[in-house]
FIVEXDO-250530 format. One record per residue (C-alpha): residue number from 0; residue in one letter; x, z, y. Coordinates in steps of 0.5 Angstrom, whole numbers, plus 500, padded with zeros to 3 digits. Example, Ala and Ser with C-alpha at 12.3 -4.5 7.8 and 13.67 -1.06 7.14 Angstrom:
// residues 2
   nr  rest   c1   c3   c2
    0     a  525  516  491
    1     s  527  514  498
***
This chain:
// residues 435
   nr  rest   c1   c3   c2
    0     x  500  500  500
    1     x  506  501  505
    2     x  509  495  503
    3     x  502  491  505
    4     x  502  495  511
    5     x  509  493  513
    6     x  507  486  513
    7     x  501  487  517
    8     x  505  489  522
    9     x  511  484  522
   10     x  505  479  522
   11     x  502  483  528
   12     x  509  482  532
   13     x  509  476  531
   14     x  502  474  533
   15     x  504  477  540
   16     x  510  472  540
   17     x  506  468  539
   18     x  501  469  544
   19     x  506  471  550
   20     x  511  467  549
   21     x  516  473  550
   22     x  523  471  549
   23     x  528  478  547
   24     x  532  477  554
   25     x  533  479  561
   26     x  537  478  567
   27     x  538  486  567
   28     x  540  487  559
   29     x  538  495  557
   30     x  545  499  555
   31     x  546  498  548
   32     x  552  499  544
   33     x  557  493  543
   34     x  554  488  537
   35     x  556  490  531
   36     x  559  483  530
   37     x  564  484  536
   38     x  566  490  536
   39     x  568  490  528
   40     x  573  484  530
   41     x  581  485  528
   42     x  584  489  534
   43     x  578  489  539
   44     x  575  496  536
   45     x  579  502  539
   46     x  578  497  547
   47     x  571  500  546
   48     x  571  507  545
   49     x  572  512  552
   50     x  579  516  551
   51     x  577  522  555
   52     x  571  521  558
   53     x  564  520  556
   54     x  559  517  560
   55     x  551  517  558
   56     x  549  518  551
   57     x  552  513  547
   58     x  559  517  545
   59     x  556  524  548
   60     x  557  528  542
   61     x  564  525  540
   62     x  569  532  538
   63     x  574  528  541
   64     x  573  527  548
   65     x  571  535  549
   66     x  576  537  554
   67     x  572  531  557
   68     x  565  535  558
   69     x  569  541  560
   70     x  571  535  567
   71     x  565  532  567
   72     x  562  539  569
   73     x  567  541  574
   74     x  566  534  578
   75     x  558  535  577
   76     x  559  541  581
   77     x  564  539  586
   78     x  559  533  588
   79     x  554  538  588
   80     x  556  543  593
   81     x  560  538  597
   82     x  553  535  598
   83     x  550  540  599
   84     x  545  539  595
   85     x  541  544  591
   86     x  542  544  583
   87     x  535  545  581
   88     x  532  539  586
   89     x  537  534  584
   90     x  536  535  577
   91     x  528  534  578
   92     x  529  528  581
   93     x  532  525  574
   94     x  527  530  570
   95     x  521  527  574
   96     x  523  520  573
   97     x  525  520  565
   98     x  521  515  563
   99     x  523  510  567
  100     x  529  511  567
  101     x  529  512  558
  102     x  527  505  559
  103     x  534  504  560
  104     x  537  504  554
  105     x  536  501  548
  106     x  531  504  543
  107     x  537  505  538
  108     x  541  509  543
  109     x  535  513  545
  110     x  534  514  536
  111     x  541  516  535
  112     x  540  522  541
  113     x  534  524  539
  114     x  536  525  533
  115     x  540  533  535
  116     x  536  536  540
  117     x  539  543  539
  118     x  539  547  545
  119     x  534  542  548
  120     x  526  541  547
  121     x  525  534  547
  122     x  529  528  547
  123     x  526  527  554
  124     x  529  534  556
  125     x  536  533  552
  126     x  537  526  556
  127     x  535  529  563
  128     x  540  533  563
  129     x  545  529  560
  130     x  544  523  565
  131     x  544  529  571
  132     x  551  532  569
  133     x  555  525  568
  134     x  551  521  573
  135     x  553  527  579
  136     x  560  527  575
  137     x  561  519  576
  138     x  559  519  583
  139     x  565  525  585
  140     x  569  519  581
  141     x  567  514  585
  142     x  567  518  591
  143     x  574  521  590
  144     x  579  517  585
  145     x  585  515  589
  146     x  591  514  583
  147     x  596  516  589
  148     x  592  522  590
  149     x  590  525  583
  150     x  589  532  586
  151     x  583  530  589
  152     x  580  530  581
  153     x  584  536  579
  154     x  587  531  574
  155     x  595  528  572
  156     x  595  521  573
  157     x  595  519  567
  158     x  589  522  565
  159     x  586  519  571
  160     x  589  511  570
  161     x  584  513  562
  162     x  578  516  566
  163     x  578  509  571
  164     x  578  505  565
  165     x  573  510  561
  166     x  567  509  566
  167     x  568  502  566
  168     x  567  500  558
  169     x  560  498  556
  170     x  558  503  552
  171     x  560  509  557
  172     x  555  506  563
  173     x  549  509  567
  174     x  544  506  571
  175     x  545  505  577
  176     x  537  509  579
  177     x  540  514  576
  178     x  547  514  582
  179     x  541  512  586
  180     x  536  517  584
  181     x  543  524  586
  182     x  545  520  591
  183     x  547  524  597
  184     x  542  520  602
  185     x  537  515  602
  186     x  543  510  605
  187     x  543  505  598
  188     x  547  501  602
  189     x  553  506  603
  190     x  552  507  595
  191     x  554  500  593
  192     x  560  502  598
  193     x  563  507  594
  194     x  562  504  588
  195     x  565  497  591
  196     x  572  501  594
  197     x  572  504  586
  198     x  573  497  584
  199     x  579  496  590
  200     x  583  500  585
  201     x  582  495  579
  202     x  587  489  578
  203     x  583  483  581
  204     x  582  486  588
  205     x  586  482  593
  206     x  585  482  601
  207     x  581  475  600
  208     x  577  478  595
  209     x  575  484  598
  210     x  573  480  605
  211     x  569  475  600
  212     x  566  480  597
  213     x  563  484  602
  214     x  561  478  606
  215     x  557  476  600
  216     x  555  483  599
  217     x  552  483  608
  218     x  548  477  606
  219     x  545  479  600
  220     x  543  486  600
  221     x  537  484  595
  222     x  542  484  590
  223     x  542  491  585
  224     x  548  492  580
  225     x  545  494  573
  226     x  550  499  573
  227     x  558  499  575
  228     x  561  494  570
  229     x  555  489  572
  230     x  557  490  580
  231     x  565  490  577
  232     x  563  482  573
  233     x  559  480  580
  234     x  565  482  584
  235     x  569  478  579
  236     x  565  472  579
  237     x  563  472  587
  238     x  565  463  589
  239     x  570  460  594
  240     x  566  457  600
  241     x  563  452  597
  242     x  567  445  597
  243     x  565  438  598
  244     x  566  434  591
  245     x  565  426  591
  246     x  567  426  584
  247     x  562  424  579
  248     x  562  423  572
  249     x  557  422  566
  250     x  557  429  563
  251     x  554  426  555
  252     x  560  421  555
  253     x  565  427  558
  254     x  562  432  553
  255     x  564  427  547
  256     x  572  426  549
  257     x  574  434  549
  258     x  581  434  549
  259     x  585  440  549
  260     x  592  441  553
  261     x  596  447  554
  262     x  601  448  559
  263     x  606  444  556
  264     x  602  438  555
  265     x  600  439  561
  266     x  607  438  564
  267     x  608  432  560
  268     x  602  429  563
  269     x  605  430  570
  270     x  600  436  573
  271     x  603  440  577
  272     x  602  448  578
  273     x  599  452  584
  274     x  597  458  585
  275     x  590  460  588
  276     x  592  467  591
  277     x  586  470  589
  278     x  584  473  582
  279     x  577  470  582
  280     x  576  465  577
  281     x  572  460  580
  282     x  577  459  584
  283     x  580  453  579
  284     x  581  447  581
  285     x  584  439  579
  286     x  586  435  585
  287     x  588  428  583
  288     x  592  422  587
  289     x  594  416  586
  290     x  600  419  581
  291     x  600  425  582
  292     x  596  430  580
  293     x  594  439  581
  294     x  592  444  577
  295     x  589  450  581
  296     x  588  456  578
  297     x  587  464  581
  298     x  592  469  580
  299     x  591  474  574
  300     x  595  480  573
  301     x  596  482  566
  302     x  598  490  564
  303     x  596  495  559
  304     x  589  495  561
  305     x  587  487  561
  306     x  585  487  554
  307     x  580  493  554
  308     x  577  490  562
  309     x  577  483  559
  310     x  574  485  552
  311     x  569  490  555
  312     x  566  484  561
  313     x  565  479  554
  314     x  562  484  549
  315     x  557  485  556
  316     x  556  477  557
  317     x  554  477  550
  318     x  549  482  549
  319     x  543  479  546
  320     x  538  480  552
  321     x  542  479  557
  322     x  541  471  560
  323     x  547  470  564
  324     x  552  464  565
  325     x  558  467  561
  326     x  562  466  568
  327     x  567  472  564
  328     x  568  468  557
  329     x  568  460  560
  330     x  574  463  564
  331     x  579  467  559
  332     x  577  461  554
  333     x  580  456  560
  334     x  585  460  561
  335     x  586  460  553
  336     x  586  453  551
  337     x  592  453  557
  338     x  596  459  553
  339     x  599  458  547
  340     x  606  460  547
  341     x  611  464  550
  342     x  613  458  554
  343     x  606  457  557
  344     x  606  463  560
  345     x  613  463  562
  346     x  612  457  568
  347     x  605  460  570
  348     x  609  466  571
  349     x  614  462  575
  350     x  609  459  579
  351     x  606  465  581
  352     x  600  464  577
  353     x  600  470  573
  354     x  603  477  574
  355     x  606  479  567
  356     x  606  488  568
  357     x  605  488  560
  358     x  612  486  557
  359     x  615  480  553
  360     x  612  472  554
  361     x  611  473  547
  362     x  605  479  548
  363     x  602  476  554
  364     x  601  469  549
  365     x  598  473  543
  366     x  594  477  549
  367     x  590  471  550
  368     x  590  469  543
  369     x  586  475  541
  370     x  581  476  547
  371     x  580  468  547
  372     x  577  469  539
  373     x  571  466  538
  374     x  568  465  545
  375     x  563  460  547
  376     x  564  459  554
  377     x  558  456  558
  378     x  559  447  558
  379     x  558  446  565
  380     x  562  452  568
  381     x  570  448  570
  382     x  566  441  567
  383     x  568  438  573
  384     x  575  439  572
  385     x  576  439  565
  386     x  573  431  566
  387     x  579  430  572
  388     x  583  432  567
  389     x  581  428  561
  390     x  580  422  566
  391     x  588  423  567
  392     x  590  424  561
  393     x  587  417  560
  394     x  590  414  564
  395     x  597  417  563
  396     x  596  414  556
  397     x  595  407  558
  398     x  601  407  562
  399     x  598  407  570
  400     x  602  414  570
  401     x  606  415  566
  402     x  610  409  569
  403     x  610  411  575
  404     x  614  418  573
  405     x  618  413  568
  406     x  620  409  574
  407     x  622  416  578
  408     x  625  420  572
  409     x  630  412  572
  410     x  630  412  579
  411     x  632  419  580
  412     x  638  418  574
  413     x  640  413  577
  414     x  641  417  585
  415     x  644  422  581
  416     x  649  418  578
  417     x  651  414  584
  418     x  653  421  588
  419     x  657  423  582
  420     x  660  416  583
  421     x  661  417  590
  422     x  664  426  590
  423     x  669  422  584
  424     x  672  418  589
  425     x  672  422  595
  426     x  676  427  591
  427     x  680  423  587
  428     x  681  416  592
  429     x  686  413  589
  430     x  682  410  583
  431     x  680  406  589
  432     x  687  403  591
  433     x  688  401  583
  434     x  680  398  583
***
């Protein structure tokens, strides 16, 4: 009988699908674990679990990040007096809104801590003060991190490089309607400062990009991040000024010619390199002359915290319910079919294109292998540029290029050859009287 009742209800399910014509994703996905099929990768585990701080309710509970608690509750407190807010008030703010706000999170994050309420009445009363604590705790975080001055947290440095990257991972996010919900005023826009200045400490912030994005962010105030690391992947994929492109070409034809070329193959080809000075990876570009052609491409900066930063923006494109244009994924696998040995990286280092804090050429190669693992990047993102490359490609093939640099390669052999010609008969000019 229960097996008939189980079926009646898939049918039931399905109807509403049916009739609705209800899709499973969203522009704001809800705040779910990395999939299964992502985070048991080779390699990619350990960059989605928190070092020292839990955030939320996901990894609450994890014996190894108790003296993390024992933080999260000083920081609470000190956010709370330095606002001058009263504890009780505050906490009924998340208490009053905890329908809304469970609605936030997955129904498996939601069963997951439902399933221990010891200490607690119901899950609703568990949650409530679980996102009090550590939403009052993060927004002391945003407020007060300054890796130059780590007092500020009552922290060591080192422990304060692994809280930066923890609050950042995709399993360790809050909503932002609960920082809205504890802010300090009802200055939303003073918020969004706080948690973008945060931002200014991560690698992919330079002058130009912080004077993008806060224009960006003057022009469109309507735009609310789901949470930290969703304002960090807007931030990182904010567009150049718009340029002026009278390259066209037809999208099915080019689908269908897909060549890929590393650094190597592309120096072959007689593409130079150049640097974008900005970290924004909207900002590649492929300009193309009569014979000589450039590839732009953005600066990147690669140390100890790229693969966990890059794996967790990834895992977050590729949430099932969450629709988006995979802006994260179609860059690093660009980046990927560019990089595939250590030579590859030593010329974008020595064009200034990418910044090497992690050690050998060797590491940073294998870097890109790994995170560029089985990515489905977005076909229309860099379309433009990877068909001018094509178009290049082809026609260096058919000689009209490559003639050109076999042309200047002889001429250039032959001027060499002629000024050492001419050093040996100023330095020895008798050869010239026996001529």
């Amino acid at each position: 009988m229960s097996s008939q009742t189980t079926l009646e209800e898939n049918i039931v399910e399905l109807q509403i699908y049916i009739d609705t014509n209800q899709t499973p994703q969203n522009s704001r996905p809800k705040i779910q674990r990395v999939p299964r099929y992502v985070k048991n990768r080779t390699k990619f585990k350990e960059h989605y679990s928190p070092k020292f701080v839990s955030i939320g309710p996901i990894h609450h509970g994890n014996t190894d990040l108790k003296l993390g608690e024992k933080y999260k509750l000083m920081w609470a407190a000190k956010y709370i007096k330095n606002t001058g807010s009263i504890q009780k008030d505050l906490y009924k703010k998340i208490a009053d809104n905890i329908d809304e706000l469970k609605g936030h999170f997955s129904d498996d994050v939601l069963t997951l801590t439902g399933e221990s309420l010891e200490g607690y009445h119901s899950l609703e009363e568990k949650l409530s003060w679980m996102l009090f604590v550590d939403g009052c705790s993060l927004l002391h975080i945003l407020e007060k991190t300054m890796l130059y001055e780590p007092g500020h947290m009552n922290v060591k440095v080192d422990q304060l490089v692994l809280v930066m990257m923890d609050v950042l991972l995709l399993e360790n996010q809050l909503p932002y309607q609960v920082l809205k919900l504890l802010w300090k005023d009802s200055n939303e826009s003073e918020l969004i400062k706080i948690m973008t200045n945060f931002l200014d400490c991560h690698h992919w912030a330079t002058l130009d990009n912080k004077r993008s994005r806060r224009w960006q962010l003057n022009q469109d105030t309507t735009t609310i991040p789901a949470h930290l690391l969703d304002l960090q992947r807007n931030i990182i994929l904010i567009k150049s000024t718009p340029k002026i492109e009278n390259y066209k070409a037809n999208k099915e034809n080019w689908r269908m010619k897909t060549i890929y070329m590393n650094i190597k193959d592309l120096k072959a080809l007689g593409i130079r390199l150049k640097s974008s000075k900005t970290r924004r990876p909207k900002d590649i570009d492929f300009t193309e002359g009569w014979f000589t052609a450039e590839l732009t491409l953005p600066e990147i900066v690669v140390d100890d915290t790229s693969a966990t930063t890059f794996l967790n923006l990834i895992a977050y494109e590729m949430c099932p319910n969450f629709d988006n244009d995979y802006g994260i994924c179609s860059f690093v696998a660009f980046m990927d079919s560019l990089i595939d040995h250590p030579e590859d990286v030593k010329v974008l280092r020595s064009k200034g294109i990418l910044l090497n804090s992690l050690g050998s050429d060797e590491e940073v190669a294998e870097l890109f292998n790994i995170i560029g693992t089985d990515l489905v990047p977005n076909p229309e993102t860099y379309f433009e540029v990877k068909a001018k490359m094509i178009d290049h490609y082809y026609k260096y093939r058919t000689g009209i290029v490559r003639g050109y640099y076999t042309y200047f390669r002889i001429a250039a052999f032959i001027a060499i050859a002629l000024t050492f010609i001419q050093t040996v008969f100023t330095v020895y000019p008798a050869f010239k009287k026996d001529g």
